[in-house]
DRENFI-401041 format. One record per atom (N, C-alpha, C): atom name; x, y negated, z negated. Coordinates in Angstrom, 1 decimal, m for minus. Atoms other than C-alpha are relative to their C-alpha. Last residue first. Layout:
<atoms>
<atom><site>CA</site><X>X</X><Y>Y</Y><Z>Z</Z></atom>
...
</atoms>
This chain:
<atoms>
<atom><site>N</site><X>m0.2</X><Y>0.2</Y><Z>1.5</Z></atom>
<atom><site>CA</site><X>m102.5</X><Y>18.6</Y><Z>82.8</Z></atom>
<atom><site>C</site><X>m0.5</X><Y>1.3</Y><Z>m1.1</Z></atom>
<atom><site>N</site><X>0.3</X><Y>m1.1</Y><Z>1.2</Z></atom>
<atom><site>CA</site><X>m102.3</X><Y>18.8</Y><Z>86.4</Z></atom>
<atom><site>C</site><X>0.2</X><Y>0.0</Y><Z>m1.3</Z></atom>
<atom><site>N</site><X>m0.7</X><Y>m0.5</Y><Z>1.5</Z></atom>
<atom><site>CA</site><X>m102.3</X><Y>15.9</Y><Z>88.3</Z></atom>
<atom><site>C</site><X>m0.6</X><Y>1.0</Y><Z>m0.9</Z></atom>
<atom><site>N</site><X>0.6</X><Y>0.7</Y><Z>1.2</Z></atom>
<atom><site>CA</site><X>m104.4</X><Y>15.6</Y><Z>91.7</Z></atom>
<atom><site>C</site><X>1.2</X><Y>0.9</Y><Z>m1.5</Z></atom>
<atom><site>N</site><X>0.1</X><Y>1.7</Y><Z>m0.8</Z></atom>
<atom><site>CA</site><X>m102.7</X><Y>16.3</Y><Z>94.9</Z></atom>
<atom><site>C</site><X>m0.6</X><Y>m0.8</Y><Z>m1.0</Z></atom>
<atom><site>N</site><X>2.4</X><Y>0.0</Y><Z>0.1</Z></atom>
<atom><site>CA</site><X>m101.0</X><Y>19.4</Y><Z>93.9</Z></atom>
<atom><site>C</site><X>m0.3</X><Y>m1.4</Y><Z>0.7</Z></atom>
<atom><site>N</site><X>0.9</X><Y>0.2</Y><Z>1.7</Z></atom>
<atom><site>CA</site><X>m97.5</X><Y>19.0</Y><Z>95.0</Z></atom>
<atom><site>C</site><X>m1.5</X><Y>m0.2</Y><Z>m0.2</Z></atom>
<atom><site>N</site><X>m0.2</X><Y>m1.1</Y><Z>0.7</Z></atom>
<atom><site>CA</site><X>m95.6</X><Y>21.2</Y><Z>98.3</Z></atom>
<atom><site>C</site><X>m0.2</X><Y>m0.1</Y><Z>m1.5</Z></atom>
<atom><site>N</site><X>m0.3</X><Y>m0.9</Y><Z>m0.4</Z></atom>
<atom><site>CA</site><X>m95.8</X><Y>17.9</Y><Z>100.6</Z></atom>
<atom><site>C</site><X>0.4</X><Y>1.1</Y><Z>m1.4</Z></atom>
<atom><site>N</site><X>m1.5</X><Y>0.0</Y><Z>0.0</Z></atom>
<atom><site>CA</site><X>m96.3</X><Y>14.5</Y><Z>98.6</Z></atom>
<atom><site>C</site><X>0.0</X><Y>2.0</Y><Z>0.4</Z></atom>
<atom><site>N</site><X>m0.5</X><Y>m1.4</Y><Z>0.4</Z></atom>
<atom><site>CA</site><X>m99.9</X><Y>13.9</Y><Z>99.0</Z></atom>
<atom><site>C</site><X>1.1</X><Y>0.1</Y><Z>0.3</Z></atom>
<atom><site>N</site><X>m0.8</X><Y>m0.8</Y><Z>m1.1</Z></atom>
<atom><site>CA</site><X>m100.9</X><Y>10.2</Y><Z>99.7</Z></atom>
<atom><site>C</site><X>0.6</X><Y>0.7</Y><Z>m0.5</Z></atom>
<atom><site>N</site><X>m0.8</X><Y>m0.3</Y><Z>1.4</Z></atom>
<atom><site>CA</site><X>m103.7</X><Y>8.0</Y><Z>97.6</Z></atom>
<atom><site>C</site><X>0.6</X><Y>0.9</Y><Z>1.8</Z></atom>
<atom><site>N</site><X>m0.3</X><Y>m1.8</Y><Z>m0.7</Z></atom>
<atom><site>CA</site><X>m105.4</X><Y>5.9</Y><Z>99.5</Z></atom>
<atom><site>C</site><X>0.6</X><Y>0.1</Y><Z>m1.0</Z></atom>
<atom><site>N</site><X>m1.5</X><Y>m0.5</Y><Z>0.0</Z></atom>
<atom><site>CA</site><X>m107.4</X><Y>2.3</Y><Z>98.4</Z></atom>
<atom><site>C</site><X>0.1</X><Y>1.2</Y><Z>0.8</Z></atom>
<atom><site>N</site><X>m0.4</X><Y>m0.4</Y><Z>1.2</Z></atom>
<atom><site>CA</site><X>m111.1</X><Y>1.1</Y><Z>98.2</Z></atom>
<atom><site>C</site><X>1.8</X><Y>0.3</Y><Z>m0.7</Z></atom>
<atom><site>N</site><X>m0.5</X><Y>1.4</Y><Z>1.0</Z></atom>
<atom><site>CA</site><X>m111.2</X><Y>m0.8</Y><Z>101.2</Z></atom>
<atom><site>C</site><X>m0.1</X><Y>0.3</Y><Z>m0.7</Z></atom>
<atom><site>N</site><X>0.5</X><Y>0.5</Y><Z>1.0</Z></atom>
<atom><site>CA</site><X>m111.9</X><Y>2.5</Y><Z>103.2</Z></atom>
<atom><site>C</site><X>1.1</X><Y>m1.3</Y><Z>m0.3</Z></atom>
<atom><site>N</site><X>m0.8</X><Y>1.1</Y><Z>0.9</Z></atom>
<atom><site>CA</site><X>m110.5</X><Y>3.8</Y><Z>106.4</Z></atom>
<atom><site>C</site><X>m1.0</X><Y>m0.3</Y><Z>m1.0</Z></atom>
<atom><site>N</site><X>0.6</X><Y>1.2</Y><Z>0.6</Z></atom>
<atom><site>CA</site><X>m111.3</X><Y>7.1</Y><Z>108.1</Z></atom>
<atom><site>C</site><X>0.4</X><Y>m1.0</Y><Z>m0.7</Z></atom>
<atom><site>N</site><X>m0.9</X><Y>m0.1</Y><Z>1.7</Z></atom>
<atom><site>CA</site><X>m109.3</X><Y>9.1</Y><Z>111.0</Z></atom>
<atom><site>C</site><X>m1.4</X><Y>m1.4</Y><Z>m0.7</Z></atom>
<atom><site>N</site><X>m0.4</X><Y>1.1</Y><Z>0.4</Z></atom>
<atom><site>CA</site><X>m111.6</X><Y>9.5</Y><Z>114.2</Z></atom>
<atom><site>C</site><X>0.9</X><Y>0.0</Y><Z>m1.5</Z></atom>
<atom><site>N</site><X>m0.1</X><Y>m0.4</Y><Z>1.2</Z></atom>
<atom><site>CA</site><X>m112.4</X><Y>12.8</Y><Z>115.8</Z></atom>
<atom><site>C</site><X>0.7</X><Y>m1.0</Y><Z>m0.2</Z></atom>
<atom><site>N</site><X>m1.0</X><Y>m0.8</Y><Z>0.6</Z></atom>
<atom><site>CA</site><X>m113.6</X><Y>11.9</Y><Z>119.7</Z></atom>
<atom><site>C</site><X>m0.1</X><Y>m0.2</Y><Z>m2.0</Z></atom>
<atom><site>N</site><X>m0.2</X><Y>0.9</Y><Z>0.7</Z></atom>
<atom><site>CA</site><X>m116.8</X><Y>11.3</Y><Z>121.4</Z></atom>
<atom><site>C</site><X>1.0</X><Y>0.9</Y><Z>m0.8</Z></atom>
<atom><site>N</site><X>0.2</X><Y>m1.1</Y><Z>1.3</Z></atom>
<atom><site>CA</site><X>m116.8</X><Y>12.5</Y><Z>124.7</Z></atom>
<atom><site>C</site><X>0.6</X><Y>m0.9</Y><Z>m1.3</Z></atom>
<atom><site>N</site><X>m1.0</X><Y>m0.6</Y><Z>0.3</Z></atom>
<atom><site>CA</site><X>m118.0</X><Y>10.0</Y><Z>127.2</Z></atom>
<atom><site>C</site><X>0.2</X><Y>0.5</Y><Z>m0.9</Z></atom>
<atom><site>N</site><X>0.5</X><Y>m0.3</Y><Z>1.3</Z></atom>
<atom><site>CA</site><X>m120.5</X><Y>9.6</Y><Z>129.8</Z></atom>
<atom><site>C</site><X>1.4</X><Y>0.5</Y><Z>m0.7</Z></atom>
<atom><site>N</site><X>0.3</X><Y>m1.7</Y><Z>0.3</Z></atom>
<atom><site>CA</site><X>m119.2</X><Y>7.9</Y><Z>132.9</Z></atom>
<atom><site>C</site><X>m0.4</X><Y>0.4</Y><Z>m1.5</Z></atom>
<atom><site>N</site><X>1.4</X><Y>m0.4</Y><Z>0.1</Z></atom>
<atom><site>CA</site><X>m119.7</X><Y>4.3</Y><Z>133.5</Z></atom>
<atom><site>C</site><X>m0.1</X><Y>1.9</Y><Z>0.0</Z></atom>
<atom><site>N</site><X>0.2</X><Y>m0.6</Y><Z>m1.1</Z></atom>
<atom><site>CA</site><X>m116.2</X><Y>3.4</Y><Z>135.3</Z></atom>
<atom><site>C</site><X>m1.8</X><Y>0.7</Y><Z>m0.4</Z></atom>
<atom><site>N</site><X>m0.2</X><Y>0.2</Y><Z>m1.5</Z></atom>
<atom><site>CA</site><X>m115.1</X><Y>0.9</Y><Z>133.3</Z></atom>
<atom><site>C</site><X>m0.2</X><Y>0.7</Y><Z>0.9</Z></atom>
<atom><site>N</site><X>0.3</X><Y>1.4</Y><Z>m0.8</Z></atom>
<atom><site>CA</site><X>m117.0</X><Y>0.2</Y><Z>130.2</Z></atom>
<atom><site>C</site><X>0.2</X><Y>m0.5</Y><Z>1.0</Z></atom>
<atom><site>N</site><X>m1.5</X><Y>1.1</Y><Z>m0.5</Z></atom>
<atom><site>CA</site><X>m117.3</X><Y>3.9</Y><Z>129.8</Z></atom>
<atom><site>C</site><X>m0.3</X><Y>m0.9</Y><Z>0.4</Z></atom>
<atom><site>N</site><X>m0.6</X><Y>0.0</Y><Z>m1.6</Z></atom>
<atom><site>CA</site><X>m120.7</X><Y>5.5</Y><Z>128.4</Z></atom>
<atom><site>C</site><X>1.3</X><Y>m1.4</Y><Z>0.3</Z></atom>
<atom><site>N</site><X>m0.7</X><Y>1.7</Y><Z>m0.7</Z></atom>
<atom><site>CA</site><X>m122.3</X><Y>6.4</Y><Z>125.4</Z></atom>
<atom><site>C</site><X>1.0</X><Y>0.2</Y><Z>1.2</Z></atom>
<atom><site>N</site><X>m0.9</X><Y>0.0</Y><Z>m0.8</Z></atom>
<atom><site>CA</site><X>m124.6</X><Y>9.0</Y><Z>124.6</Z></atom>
<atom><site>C</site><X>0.8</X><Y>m1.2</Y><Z>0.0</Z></atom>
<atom><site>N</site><X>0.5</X><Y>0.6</Y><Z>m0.9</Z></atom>
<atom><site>CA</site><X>m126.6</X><Y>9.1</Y><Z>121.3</Z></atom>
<atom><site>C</site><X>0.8</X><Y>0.1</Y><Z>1.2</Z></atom>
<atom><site>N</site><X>0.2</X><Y>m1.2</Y><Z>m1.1</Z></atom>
<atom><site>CA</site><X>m125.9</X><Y>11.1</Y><Z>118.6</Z></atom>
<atom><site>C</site><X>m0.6</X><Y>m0.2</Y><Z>1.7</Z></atom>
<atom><site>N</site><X>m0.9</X><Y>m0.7</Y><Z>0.4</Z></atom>
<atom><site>CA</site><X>m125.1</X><Y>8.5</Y><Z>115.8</Z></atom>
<atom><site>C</site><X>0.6</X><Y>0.9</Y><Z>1.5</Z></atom>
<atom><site>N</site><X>m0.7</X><Y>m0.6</Y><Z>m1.0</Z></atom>
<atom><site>CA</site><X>m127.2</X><Y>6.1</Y><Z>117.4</Z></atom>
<atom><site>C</site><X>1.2</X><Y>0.8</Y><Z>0.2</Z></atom>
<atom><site>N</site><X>1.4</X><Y>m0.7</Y><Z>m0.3</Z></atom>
<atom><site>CA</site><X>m129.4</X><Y>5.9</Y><Z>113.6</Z></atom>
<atom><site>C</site><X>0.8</X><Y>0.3</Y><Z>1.7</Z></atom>
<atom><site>N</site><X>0.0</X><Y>m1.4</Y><Z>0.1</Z></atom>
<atom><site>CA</site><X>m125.7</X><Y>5.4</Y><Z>112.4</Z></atom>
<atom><site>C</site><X>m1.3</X><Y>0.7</Y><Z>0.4</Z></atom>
<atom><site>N</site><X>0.6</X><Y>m0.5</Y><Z>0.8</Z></atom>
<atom><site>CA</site><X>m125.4</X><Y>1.9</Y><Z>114.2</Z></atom>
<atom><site>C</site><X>0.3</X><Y>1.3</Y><Z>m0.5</Z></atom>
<atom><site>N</site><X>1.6</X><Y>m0.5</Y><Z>m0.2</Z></atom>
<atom><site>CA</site><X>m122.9</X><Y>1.4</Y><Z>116.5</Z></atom>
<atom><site>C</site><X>m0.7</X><Y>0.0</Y><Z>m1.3</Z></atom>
<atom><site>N</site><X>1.1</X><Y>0.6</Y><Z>1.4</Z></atom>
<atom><site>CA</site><X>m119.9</X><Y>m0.5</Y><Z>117.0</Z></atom>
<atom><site>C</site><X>m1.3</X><Y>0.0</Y><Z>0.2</Z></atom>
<atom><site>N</site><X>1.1</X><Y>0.7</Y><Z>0.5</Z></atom>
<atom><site>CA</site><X>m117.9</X><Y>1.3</Y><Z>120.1</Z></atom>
<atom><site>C</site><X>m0.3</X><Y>m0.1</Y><Z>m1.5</Z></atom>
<atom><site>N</site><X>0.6</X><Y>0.5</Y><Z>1.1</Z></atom>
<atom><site>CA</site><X>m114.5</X><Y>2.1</Y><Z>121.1</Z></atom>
<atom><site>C</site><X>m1.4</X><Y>m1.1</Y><Z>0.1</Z></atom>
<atom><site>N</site><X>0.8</X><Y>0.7</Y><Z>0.2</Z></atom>
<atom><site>CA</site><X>m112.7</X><Y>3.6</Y><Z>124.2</Z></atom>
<atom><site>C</site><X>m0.9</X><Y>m0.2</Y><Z>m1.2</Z></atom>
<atom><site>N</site><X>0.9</X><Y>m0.2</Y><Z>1.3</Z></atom>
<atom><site>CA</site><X>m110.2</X><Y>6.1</Y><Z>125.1</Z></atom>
<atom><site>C</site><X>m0.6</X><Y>m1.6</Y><Z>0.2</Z></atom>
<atom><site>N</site><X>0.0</X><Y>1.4</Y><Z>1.1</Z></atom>
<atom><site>CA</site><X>m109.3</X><Y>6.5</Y><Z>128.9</Z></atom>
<atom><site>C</site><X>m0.7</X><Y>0.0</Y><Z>m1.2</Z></atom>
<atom><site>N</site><X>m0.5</X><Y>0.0</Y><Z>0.8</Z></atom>
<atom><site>CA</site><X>m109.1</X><Y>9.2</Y><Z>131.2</Z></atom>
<atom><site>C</site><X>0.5</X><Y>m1.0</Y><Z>m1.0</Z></atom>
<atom><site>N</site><X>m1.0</X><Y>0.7</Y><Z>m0.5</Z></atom>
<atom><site>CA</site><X>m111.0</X><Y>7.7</Y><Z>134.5</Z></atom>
<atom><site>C</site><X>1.6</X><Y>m0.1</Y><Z>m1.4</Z></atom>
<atom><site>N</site><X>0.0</X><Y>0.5</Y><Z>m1.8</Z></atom>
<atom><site>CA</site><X>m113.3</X><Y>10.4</Y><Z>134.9</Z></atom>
<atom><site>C</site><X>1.1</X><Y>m0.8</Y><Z>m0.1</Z></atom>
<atom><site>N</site><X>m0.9</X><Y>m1.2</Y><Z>m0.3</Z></atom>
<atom><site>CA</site><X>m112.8</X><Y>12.3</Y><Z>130.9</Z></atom>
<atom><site>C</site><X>0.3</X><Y>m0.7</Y><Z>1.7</Z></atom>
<atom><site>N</site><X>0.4</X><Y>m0.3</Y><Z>m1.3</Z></atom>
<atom><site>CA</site><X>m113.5</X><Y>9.1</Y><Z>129.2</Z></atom>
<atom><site>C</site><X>0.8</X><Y>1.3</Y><Z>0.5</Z></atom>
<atom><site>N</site><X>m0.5</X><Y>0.0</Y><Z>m1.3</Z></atom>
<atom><site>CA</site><X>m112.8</X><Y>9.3</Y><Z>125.5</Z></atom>
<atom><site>C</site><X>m0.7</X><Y>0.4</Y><Z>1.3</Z></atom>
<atom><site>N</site><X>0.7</X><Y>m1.1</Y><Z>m1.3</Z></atom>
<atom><site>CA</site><X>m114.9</X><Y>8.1</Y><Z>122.8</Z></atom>
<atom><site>C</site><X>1.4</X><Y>0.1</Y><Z>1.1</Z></atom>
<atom><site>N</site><X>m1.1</X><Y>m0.2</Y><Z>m1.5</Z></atom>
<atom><site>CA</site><X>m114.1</X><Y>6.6</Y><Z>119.7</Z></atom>
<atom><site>C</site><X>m0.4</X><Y>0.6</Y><Z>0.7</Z></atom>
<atom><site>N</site><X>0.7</X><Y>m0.9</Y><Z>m0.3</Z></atom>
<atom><site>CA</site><X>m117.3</X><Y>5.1</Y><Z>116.7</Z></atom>
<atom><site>C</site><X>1.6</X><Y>0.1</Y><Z>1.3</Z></atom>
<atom><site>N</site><X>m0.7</X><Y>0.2</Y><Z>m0.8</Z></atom>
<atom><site>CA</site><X>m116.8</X><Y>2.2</Y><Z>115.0</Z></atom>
<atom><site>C</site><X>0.4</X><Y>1.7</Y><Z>0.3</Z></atom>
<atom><site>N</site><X>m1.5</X><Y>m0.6</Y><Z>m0.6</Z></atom>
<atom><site>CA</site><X>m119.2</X><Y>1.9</Y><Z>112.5</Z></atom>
<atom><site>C</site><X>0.2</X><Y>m0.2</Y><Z>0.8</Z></atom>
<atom><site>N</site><X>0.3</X><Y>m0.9</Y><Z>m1.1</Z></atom>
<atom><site>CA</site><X>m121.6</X><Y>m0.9</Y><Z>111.3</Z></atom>
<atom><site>C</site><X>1.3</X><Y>0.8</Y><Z>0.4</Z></atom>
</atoms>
């Protein structure tokens, strides 16, 4: 299940839920003050690996 960020705008606070993806679009609400909150732009992780771009080189090998 994902993990989903939200920030509160009432008592400015980020906050995380584990949701389904069928509650993709759903509201959610702060655990401490119950306001609705915006859902923020998350970085993603995999268990496959990363690869990391070295500033001013392709990113895949040119051959």
């Amino acid at each position: 299940m994902p993990t989903y960020e939200y920030w509160c705008p009432k008592c400015k606070k980020e906050f995380e839920l584990k949701r389904p993806f069928s509650d993709f679009n759903k509201p959610a609400y702060c655990p401490i003050c119950n306001a609705e909150g915006e859902k923020l732009i998350s970085n993603f992780a995999s268990k496959t690996g990363f690869n990391l771009q070295v500033p001013g080189k392709p990113f895949r090998k040119q051959e």
